[in-house]
C-alpha positions as CSV (number, residue, x, y, z in Angstrom):
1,X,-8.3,-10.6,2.2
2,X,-11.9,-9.8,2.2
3,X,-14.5,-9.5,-0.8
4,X,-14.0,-5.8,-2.1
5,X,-17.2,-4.4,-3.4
6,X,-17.5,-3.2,-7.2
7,X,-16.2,0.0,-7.7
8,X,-14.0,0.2,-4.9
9,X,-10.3,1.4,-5.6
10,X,-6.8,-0.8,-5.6
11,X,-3.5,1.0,-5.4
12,X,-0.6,-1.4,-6.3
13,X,2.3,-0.8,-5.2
14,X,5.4,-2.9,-6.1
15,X,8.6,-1.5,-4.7
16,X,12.4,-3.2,-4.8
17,X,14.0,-2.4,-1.6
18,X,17.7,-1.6,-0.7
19,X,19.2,-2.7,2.1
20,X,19.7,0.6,3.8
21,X,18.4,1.1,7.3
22,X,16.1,-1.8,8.1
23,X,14.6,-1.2,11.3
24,X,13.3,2.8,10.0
25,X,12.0,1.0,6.6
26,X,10.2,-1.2,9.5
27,X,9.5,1.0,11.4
28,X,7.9,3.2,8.9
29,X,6.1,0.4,7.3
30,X,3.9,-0.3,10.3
31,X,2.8,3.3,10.8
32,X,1.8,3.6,7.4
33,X,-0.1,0.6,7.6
34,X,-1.5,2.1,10.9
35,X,-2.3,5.5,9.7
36,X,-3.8,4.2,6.2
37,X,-6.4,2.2,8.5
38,X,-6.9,5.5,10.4
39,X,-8.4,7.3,6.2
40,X,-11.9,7.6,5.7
41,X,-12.6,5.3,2.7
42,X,-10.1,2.9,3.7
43,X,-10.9,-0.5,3.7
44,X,-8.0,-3.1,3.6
45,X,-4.2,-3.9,2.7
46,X,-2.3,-7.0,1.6
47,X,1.5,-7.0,1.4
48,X,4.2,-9.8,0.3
49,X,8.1,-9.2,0.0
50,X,10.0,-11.8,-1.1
51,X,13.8,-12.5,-0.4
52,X,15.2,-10.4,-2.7
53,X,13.2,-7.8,-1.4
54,X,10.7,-7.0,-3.9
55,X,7.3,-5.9,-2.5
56,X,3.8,-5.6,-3.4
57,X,1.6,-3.8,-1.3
58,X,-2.1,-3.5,-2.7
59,X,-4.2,-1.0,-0.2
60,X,-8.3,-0.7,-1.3
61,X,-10.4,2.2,-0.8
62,X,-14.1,3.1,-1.0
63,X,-13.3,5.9,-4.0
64,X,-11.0,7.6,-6.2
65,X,-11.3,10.6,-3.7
66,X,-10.6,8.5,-0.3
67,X,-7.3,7.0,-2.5
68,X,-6.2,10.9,-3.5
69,X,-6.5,11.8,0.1
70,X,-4.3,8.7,0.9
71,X,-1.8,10.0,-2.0
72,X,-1.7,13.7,-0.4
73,X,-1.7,13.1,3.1
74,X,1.2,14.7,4.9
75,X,2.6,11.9,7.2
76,X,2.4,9.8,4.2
77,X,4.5,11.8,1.2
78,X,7.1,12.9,4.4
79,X,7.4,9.0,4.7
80,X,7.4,8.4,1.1
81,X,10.1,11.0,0.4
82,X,12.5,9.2,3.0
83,X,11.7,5.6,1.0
84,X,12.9,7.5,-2.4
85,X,15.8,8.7,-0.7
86,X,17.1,5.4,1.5
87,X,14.4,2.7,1.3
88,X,13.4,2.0,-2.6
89,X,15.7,1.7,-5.9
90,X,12.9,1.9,-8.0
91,X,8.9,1.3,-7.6
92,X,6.1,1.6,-9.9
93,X,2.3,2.5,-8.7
94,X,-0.7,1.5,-10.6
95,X,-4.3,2.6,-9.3
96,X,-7.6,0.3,-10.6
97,X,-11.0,0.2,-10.2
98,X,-12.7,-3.2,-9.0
99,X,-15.2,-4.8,-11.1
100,X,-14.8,-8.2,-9.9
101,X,-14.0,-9.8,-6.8
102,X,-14.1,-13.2,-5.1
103,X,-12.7,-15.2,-2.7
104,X,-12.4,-18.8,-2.0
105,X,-11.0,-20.6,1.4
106,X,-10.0,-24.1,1.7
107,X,-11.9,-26.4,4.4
């Protein structure tokens, strides 16, 4: 993860998965993680899921406005209407401005 400048916008995402169709939940996955990178405003994504398949996805934007389009985006609510049918058993969103950021690497 990169440095995200002051002001910039975080959308948490923390998602428990079933275990219903695997390879569309992957499949799905990567284009959203494709077509987010595509989004004016966009500027990175980190992701985790551990083994009993909870998930935290954090995706950053330049604005509140560039994290709305995001939210509204066709591709994207068809996508995330399939993971509240099949793919999630519950997630929460949370949306935050930056005011700080650092980061550190180990030589």
């Amino acid at each position: 993860m990169s440095t995200h400048p002051k002001g910039s916008i975080a959308v948490i995402f923390i998602a428990q998965r079933t275990e219903r169709d695997e390879a569309g939940y992957a499949a799905a996955a990567q284009r959203m993680e494709e077509l987010a990178g595509e989004q004016p405003g966009y500027l990175d994504m980190d992701h985790t899921r551990g083994g009993d398949g909870l998930g935290i996805t954090v995706s950053y934007w330049a604005d509140e406005g560039s994290a709305k389009a995001w939210r509204d985006h066709n591709e994207h609510a068809a996508i995330r209407d399939q993971g509240r049918d099949k793919w999630y058993s519950h997630y929460s969103l949370h949306v935050a401005e930056i005011t700080r950021s650092y980061d550190w690497t180990k030589r």
